[in-house]
N, CA, C, O and CB atoms as a CASP TS submission, in Angstrom:
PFRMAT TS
TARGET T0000
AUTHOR 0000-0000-0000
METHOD Language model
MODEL 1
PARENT N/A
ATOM      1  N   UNK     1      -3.026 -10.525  18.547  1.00  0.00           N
ATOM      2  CA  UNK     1      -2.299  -9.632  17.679  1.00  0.00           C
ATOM      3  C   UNK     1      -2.250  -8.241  18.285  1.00  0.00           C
ATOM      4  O   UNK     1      -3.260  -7.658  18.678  1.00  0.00           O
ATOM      5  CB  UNK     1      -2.932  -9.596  16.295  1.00  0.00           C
ATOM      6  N   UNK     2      -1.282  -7.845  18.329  1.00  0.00           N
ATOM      7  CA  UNK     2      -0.913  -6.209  18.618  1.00  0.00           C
ATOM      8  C   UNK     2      -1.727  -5.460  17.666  1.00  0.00           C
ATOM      9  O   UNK     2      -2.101  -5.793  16.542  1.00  0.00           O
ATOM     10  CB  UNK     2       0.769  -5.752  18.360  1.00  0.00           C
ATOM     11  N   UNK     3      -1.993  -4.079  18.512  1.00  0.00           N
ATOM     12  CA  UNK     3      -2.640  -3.092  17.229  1.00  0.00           C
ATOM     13  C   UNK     3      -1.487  -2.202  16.388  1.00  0.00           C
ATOM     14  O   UNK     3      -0.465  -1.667  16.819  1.00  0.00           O
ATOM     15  CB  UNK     3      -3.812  -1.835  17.954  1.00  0.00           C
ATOM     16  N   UNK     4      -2.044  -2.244  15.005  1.00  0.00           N
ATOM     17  CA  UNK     4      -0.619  -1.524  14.315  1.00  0.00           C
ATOM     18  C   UNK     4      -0.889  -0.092  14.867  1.00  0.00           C
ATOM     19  O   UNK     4      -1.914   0.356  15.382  1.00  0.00           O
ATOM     20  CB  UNK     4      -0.471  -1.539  12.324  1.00  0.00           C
ATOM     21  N   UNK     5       0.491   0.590  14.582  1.00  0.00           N
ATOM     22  CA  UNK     5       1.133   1.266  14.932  1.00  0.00           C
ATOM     23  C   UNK     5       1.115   2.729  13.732  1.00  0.00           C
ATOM     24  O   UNK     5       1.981   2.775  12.859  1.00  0.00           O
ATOM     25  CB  UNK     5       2.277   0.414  15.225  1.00  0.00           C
ATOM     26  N   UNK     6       0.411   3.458  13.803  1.00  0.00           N
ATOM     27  CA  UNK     6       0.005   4.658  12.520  1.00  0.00           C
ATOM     28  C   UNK     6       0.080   6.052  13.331  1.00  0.00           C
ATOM     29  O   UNK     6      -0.390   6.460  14.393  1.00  0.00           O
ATOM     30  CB  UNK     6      -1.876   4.450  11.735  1.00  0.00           C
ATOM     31  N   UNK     7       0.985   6.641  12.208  1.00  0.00           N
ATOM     32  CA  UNK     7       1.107   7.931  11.852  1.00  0.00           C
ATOM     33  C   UNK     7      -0.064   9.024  12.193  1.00  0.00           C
ATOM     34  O   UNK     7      -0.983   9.130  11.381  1.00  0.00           O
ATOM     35  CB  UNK     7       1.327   7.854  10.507  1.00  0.00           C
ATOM     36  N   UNK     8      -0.059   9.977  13.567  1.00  0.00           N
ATOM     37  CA  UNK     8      -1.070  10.393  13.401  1.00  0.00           C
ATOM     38  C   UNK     8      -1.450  11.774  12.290  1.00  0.00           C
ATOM     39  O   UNK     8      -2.387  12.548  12.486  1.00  0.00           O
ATOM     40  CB  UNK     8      -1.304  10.499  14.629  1.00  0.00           C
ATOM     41  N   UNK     9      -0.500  11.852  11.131  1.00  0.00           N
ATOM     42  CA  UNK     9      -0.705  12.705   9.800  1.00  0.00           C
ATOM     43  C   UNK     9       0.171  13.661   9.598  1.00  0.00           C
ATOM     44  O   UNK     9       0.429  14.152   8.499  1.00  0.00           O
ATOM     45  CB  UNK     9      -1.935  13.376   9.703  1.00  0.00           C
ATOM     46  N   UNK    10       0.921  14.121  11.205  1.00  0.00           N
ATOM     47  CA  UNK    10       1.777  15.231  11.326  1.00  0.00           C
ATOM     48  C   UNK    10       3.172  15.090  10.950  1.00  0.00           C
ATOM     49  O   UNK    10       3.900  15.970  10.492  1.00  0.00           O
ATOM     50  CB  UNK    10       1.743  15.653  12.570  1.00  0.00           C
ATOM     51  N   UNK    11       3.498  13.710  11.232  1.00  0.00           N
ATOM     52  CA  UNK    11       4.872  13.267  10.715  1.00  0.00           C
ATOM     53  C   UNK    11       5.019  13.274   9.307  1.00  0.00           C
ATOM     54  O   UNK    11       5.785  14.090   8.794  1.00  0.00           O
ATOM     55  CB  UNK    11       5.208  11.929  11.139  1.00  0.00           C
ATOM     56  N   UNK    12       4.435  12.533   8.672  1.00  0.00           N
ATOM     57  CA  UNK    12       4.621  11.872   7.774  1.00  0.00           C
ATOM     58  C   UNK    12       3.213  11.945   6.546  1.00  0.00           C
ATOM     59  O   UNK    12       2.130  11.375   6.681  1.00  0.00           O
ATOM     60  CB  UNK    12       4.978  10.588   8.462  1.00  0.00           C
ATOM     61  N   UNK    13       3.655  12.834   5.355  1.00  0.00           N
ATOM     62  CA  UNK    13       2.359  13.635   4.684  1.00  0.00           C
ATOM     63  C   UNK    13       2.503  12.539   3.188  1.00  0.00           C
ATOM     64  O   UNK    13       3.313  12.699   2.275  1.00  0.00           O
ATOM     65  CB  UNK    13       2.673  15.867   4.351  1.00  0.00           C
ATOM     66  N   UNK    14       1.453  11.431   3.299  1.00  0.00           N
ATOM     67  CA  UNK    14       1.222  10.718   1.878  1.00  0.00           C
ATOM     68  C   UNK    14       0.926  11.282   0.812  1.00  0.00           C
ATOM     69  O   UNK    14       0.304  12.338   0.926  1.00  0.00           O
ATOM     70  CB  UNK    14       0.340   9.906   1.846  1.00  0.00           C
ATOM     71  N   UNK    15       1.189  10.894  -0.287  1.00  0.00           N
ATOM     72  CA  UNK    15       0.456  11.267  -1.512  1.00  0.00           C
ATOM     73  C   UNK    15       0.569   9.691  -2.692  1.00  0.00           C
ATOM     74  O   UNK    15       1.394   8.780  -2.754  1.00  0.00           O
ATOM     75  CB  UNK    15       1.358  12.915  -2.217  1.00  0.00           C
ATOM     76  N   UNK    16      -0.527   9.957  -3.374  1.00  0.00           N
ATOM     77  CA  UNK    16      -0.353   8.307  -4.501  1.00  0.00           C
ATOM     78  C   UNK    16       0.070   9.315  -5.427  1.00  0.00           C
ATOM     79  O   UNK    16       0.023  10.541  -5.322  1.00  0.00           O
ATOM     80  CB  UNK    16      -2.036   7.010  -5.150  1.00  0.00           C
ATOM     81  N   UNK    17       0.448   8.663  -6.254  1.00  0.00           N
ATOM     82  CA  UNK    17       0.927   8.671  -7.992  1.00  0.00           C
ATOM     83  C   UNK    17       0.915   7.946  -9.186  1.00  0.00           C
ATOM     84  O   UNK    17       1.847   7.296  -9.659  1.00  0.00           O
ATOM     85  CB  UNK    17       1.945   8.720  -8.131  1.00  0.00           C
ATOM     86  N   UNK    18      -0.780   8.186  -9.871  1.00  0.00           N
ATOM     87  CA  UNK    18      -0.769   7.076 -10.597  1.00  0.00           C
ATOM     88  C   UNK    18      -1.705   7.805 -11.887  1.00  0.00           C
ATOM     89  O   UNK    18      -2.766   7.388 -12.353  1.00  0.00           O
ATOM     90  CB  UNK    18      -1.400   5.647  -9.711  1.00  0.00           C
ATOM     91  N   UNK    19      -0.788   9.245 -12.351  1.00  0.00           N
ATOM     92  CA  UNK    19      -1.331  10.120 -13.588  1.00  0.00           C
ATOM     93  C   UNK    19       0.045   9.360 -14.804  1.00  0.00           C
ATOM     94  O   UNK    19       1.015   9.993 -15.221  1.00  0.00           O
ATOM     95  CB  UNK    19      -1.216  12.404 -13.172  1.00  0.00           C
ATOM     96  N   UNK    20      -0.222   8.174 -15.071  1.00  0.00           N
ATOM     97  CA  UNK    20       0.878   7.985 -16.034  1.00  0.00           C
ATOM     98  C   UNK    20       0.169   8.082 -17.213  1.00  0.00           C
ATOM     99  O   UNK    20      -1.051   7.976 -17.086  1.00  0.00           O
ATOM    100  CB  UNK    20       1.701   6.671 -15.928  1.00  0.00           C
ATOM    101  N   UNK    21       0.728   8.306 -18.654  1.00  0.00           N
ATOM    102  CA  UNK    21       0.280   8.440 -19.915  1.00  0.00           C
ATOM    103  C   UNK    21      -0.147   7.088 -20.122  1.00  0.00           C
ATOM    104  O   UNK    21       0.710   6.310 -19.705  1.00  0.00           O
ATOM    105  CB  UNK    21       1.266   8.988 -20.907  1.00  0.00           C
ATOM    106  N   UNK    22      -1.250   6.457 -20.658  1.00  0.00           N
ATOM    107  CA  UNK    22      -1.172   5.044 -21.033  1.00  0.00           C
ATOM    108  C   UNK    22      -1.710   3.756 -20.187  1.00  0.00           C
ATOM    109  O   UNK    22      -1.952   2.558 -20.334  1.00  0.00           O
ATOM    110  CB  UNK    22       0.143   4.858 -21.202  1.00  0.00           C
ATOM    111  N   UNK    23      -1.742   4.923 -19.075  1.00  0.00           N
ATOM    112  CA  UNK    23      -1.606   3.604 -17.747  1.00  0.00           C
ATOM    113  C   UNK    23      -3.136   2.882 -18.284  1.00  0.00           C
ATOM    114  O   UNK    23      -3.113   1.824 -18.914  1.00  0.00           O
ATOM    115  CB  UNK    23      -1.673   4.387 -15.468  1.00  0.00           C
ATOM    116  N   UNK    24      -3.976   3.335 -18.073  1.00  0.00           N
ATOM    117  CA  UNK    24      -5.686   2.558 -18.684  1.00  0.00           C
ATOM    118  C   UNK    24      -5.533   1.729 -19.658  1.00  0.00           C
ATOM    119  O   UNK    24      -6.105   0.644 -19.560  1.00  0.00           O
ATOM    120  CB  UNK    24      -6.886   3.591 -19.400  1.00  0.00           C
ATOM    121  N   UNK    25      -4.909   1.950 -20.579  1.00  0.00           N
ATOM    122  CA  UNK    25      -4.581   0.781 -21.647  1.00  0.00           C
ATOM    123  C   UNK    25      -4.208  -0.550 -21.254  1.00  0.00           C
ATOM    124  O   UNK    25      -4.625  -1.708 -21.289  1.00  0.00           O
ATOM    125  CB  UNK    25      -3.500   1.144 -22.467  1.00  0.00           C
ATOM    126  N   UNK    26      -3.029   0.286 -20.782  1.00  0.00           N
ATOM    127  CA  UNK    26      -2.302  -0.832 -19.932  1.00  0.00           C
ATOM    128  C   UNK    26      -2.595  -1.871 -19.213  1.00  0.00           C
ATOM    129  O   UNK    26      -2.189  -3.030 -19.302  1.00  0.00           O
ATOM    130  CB  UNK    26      -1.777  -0.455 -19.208  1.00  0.00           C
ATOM    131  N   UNK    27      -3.597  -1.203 -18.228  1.00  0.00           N
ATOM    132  CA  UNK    27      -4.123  -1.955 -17.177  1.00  0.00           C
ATOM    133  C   UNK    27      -4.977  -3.054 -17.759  1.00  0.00           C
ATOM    134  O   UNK    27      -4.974  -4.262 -17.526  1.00  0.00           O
ATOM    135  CB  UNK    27      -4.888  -1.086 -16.229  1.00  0.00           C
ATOM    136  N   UNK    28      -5.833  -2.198 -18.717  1.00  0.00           N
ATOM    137  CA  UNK    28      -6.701  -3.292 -19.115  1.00  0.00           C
ATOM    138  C   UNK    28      -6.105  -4.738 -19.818  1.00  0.00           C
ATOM    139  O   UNK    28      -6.645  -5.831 -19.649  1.00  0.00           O
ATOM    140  CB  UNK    28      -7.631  -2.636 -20.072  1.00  0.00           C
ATOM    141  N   UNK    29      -4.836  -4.502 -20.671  1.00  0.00           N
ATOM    142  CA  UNK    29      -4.077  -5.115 -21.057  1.00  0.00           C
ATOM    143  C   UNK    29      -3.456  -6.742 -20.346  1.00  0.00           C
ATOM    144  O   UNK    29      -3.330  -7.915 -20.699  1.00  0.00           O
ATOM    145  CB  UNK    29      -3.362  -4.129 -21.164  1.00  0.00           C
ATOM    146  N   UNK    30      -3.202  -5.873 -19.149  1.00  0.00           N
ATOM    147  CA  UNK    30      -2.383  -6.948 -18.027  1.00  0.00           C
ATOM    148  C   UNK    30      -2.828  -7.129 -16.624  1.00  0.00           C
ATOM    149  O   UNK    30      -2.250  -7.666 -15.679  1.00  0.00           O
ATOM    150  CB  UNK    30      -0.917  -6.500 -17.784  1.00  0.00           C
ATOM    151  N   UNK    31      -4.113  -6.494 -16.715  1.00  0.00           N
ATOM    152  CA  UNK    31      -4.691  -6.395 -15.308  1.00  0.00           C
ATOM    153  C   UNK    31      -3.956  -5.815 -14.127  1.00  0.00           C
ATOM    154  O   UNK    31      -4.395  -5.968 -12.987  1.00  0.00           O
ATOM    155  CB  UNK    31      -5.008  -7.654 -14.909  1.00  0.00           C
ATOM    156  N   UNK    32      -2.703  -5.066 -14.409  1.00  0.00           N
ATOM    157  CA  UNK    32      -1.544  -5.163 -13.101  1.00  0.00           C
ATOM    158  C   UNK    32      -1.531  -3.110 -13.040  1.00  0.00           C
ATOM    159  O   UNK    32      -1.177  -2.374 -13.961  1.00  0.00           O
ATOM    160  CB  UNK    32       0.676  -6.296 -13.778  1.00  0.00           C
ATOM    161  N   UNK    33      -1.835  -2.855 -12.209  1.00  0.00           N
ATOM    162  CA  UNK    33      -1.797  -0.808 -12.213  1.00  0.00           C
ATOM    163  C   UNK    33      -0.721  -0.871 -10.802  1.00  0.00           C
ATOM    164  O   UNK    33      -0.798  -1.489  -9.740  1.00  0.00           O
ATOM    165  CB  UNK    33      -4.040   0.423 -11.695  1.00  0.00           C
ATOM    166  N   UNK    34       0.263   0.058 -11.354  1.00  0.00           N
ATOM    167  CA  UNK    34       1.282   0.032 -10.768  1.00  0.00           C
ATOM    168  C   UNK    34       0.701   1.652  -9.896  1.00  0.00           C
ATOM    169  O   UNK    34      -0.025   2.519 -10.380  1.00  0.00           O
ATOM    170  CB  UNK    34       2.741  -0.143 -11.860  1.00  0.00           C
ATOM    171  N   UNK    35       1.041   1.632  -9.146  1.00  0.00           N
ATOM    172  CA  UNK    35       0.590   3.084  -8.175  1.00  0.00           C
ATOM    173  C   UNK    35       2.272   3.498  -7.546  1.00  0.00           C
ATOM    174  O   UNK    35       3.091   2.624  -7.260  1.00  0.00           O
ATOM    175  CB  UNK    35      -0.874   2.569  -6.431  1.00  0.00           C
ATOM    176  N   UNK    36       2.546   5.030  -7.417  1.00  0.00           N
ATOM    177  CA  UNK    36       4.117   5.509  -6.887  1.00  0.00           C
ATOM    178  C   UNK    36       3.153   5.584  -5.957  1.00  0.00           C
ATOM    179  O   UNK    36       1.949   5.500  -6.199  1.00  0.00           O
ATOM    180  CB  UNK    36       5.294   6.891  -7.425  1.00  0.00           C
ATOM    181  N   UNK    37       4.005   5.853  -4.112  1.00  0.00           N
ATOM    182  CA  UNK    37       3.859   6.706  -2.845  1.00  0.00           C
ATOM    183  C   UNK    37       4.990   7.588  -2.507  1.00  0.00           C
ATOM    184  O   UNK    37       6.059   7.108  -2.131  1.00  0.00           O
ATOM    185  CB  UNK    37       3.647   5.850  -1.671  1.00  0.00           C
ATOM    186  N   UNK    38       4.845   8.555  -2.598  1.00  0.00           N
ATOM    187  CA  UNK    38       5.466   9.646  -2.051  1.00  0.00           C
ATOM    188  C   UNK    38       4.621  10.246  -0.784  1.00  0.00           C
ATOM    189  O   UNK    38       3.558  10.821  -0.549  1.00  0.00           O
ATOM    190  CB  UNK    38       5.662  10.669  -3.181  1.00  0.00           C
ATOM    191  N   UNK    39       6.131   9.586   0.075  1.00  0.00           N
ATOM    192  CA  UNK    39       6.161  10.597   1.564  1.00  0.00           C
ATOM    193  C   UNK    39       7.151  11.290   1.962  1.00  0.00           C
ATOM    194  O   UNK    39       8.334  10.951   1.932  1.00  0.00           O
ATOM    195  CB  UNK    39       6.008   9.945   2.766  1.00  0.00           C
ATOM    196  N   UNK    40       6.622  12.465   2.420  1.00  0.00           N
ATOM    197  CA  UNK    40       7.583  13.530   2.358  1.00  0.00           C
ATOM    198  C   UNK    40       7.366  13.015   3.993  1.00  0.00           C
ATOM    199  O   UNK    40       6.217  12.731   4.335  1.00  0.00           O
ATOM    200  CB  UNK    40       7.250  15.321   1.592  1.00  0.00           C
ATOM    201  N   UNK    41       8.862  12.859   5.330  1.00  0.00           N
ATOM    202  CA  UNK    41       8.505  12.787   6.081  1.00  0.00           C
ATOM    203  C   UNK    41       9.548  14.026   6.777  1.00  0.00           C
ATOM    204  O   UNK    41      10.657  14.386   6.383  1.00  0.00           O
ATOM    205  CB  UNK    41       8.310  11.474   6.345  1.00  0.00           C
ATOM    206  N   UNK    42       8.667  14.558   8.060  1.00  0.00           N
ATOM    207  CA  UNK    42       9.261  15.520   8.884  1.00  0.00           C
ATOM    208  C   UNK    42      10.617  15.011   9.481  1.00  0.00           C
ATOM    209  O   UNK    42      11.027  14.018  10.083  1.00  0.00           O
ATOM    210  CB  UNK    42       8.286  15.898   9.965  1.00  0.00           C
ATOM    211  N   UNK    43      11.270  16.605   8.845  1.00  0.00           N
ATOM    212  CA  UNK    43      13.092  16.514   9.540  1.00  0.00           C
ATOM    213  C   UNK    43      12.697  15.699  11.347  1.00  0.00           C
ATOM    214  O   UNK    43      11.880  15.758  12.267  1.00  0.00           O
ATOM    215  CB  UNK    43      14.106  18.982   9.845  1.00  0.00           C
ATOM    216  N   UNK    44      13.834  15.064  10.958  1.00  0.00           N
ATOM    217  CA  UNK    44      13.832  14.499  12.490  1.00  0.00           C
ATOM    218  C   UNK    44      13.046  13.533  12.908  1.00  0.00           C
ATOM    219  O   UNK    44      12.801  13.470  14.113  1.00  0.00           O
ATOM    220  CB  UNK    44      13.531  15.401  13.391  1.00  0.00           C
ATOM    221  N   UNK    45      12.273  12.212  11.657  1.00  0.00           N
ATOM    222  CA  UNK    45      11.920  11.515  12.079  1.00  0.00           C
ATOM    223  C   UNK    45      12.325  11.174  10.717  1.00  0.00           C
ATOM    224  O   UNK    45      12.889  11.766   9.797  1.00  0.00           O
ATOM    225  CB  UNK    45      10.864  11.484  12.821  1.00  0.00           C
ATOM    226  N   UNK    46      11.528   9.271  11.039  1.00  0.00           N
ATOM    227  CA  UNK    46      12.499   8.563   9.438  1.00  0.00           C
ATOM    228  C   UNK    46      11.234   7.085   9.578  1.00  0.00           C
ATOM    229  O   UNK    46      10.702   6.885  10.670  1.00  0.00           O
ATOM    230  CB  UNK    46      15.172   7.860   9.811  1.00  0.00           C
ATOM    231  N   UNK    47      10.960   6.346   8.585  1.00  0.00           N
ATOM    232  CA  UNK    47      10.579   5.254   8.418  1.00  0.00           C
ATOM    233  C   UNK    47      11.445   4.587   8.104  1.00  0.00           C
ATOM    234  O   UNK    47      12.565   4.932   7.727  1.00  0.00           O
ATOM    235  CB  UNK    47       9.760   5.148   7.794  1.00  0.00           C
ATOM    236  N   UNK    48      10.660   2.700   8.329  1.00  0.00           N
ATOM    237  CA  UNK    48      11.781   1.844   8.288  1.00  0.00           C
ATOM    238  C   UNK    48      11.669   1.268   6.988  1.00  0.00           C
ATOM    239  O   UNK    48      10.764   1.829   6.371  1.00  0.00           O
ATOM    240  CB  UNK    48      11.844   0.816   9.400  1.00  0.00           C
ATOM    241  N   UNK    49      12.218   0.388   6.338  1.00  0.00           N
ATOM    242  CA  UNK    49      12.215  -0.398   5.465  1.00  0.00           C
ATOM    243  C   UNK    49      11.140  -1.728   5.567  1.00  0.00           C
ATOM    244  O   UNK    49      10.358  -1.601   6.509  1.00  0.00           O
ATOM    245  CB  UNK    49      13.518  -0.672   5.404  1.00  0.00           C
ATOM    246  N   UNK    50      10.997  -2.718   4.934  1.00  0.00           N
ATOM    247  CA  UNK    50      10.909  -3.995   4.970  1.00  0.00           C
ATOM    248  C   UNK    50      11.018  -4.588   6.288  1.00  0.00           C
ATOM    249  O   UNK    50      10.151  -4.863   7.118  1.00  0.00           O
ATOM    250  CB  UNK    50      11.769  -4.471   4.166  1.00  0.00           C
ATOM    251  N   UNK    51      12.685  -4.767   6.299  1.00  0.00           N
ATOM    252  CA  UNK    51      13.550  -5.639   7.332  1.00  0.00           C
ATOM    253  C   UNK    51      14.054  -4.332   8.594  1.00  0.00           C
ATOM    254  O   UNK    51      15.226  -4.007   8.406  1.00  0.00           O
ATOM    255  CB  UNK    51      15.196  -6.508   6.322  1.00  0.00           C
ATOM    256  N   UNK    52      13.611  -3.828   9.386  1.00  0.00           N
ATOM    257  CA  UNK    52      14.377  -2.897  10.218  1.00  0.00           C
ATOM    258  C   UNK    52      14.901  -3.397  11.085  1.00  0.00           C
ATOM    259  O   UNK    52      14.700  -2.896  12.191  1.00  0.00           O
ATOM    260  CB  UNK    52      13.817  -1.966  10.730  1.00  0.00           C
ATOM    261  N   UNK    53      15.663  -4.408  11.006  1.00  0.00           N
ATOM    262  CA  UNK    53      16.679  -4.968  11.553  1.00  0.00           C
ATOM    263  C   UNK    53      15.945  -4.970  13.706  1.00  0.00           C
ATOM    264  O   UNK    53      14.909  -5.547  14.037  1.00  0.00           O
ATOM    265  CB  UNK    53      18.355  -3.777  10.940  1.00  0.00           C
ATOM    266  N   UNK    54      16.623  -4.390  14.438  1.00  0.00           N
ATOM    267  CA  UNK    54      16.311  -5.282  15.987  1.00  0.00           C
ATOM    268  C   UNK    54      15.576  -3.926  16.488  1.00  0.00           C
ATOM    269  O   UNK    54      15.020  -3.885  17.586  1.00  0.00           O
ATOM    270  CB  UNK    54      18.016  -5.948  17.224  1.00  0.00           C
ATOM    271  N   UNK    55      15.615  -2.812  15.595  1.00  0.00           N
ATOM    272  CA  UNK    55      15.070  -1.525  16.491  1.00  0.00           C
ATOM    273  C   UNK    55      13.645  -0.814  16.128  1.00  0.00           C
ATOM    274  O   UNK    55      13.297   0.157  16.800  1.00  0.00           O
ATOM    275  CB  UNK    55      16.176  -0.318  16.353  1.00  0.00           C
ATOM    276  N   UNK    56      12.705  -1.360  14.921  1.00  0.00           N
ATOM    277  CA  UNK    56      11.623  -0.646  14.646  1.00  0.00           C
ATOM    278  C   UNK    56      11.090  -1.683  13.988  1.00  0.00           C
ATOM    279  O   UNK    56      11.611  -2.788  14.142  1.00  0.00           O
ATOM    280  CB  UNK    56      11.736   0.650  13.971  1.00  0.00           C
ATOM    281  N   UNK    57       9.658  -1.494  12.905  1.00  0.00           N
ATOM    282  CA  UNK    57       9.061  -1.992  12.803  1.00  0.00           C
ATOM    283  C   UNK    57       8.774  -1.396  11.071  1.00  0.00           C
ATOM    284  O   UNK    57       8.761  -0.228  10.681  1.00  0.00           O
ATOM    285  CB  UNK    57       8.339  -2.013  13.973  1.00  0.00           C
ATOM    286  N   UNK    58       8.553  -2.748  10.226  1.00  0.00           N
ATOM    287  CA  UNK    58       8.371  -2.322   9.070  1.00  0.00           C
ATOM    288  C   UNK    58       7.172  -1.288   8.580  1.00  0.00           C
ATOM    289  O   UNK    58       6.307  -1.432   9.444  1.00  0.00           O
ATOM    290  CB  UNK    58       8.341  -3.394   8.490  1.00  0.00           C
ATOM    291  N   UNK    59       6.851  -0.632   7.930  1.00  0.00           N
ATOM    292  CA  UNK    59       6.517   0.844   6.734  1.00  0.00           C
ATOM    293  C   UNK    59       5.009  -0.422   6.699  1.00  0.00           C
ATOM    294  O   UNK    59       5.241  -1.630   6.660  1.00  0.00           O
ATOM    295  CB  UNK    59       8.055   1.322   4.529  1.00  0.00           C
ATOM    296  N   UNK    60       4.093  -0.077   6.714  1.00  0.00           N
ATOM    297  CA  UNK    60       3.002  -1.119   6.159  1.00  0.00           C
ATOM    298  C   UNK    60       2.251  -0.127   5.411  1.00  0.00           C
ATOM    299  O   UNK    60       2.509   1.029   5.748  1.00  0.00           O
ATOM    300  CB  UNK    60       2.014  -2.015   7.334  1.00  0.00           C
ATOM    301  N   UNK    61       1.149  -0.305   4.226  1.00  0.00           N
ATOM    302  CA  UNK    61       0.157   0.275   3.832  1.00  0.00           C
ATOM    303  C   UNK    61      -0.614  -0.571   3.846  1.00  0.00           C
ATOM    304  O   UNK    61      -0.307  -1.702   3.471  1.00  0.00           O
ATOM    305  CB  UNK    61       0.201   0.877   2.851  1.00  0.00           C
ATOM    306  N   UNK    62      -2.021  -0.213   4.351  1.00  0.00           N
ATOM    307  CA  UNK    62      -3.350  -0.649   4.154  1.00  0.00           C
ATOM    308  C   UNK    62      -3.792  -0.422   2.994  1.00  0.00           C
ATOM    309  O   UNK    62      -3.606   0.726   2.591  1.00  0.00           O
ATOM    310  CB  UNK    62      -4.186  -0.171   4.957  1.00  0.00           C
ATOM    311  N   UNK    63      -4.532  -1.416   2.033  1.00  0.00           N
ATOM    312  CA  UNK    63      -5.089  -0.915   0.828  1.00  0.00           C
ATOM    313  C   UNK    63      -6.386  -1.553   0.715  1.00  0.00           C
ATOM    314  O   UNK    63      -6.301  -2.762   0.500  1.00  0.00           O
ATOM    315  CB  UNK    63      -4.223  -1.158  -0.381  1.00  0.00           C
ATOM    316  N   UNK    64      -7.456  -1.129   0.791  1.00  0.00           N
ATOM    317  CA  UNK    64      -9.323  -0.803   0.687  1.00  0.00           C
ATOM    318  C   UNK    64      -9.406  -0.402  -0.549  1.00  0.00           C
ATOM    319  O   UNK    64      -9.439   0.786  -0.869  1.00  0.00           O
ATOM    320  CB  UNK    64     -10.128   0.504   1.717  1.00  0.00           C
ATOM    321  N   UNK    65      -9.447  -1.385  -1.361  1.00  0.00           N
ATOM    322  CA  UNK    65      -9.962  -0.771  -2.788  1.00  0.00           C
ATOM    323  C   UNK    65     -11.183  -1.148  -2.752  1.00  0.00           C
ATOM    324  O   UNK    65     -11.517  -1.951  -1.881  1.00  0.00           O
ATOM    325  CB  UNK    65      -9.293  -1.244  -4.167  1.00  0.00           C
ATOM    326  N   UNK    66     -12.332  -0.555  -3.887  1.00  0.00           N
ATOM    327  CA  UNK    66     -13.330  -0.926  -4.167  1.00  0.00           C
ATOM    328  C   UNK    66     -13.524  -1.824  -5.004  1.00  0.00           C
ATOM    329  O   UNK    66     -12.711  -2.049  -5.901  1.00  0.00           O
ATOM    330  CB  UNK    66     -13.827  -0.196  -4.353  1.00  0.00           C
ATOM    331  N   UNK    67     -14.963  -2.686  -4.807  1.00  0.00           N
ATOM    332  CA  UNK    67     -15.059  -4.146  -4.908  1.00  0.00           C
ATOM    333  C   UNK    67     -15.051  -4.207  -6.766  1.00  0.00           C
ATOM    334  O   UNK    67     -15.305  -5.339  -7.178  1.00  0.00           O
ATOM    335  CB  UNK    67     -16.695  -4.839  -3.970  1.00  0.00           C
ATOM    336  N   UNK    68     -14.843  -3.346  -7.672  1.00  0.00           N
ATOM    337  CA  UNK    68     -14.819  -3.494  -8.877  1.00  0.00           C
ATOM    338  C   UNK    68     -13.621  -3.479  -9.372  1.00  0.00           C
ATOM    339  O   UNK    68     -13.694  -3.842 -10.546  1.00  0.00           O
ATOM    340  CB  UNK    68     -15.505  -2.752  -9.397  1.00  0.00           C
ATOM    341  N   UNK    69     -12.407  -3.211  -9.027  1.00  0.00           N
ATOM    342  CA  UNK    69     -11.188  -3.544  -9.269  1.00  0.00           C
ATOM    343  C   UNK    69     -10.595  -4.759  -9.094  1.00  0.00           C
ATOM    344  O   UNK    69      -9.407  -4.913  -9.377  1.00  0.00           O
ATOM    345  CB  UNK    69     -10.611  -2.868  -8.752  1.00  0.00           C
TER
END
């Protein structure tokens, strides 16, 4: 396997989003916590989608949650 391919922080600045009203209820409800990502990425560069067709390589996130979720 190839090693993936990551952002070294300067391009491309993450943030999560998951202050919704309700959301705890919720969760407990349906077990399912929906999380937004907002990336703001630097003029002059761009991420790909899913499918980036014959020239790049799909957007991946790693996710390490802790073992109580």
């Amino acid at each position: 396997m190839a090693p993936s391919l990551q952002s070294d922080g300067n391009r491309v600045a993450v943030s999560f989003i998951s202050g919704v009203p309700g959301m705890a209820e919720a969760m407990e409800e349906s077990g399912v916590f929906w999380l937004g990502v907002d990336m703001k990425i630097k003029e002059g560069w761009h991420i790909y989608w899913r499918n980036p067709g014959d020239s790049g390589l799909p957007t991946t996130i790693s996710w390490n949650a802790h073992p109580d979720l």
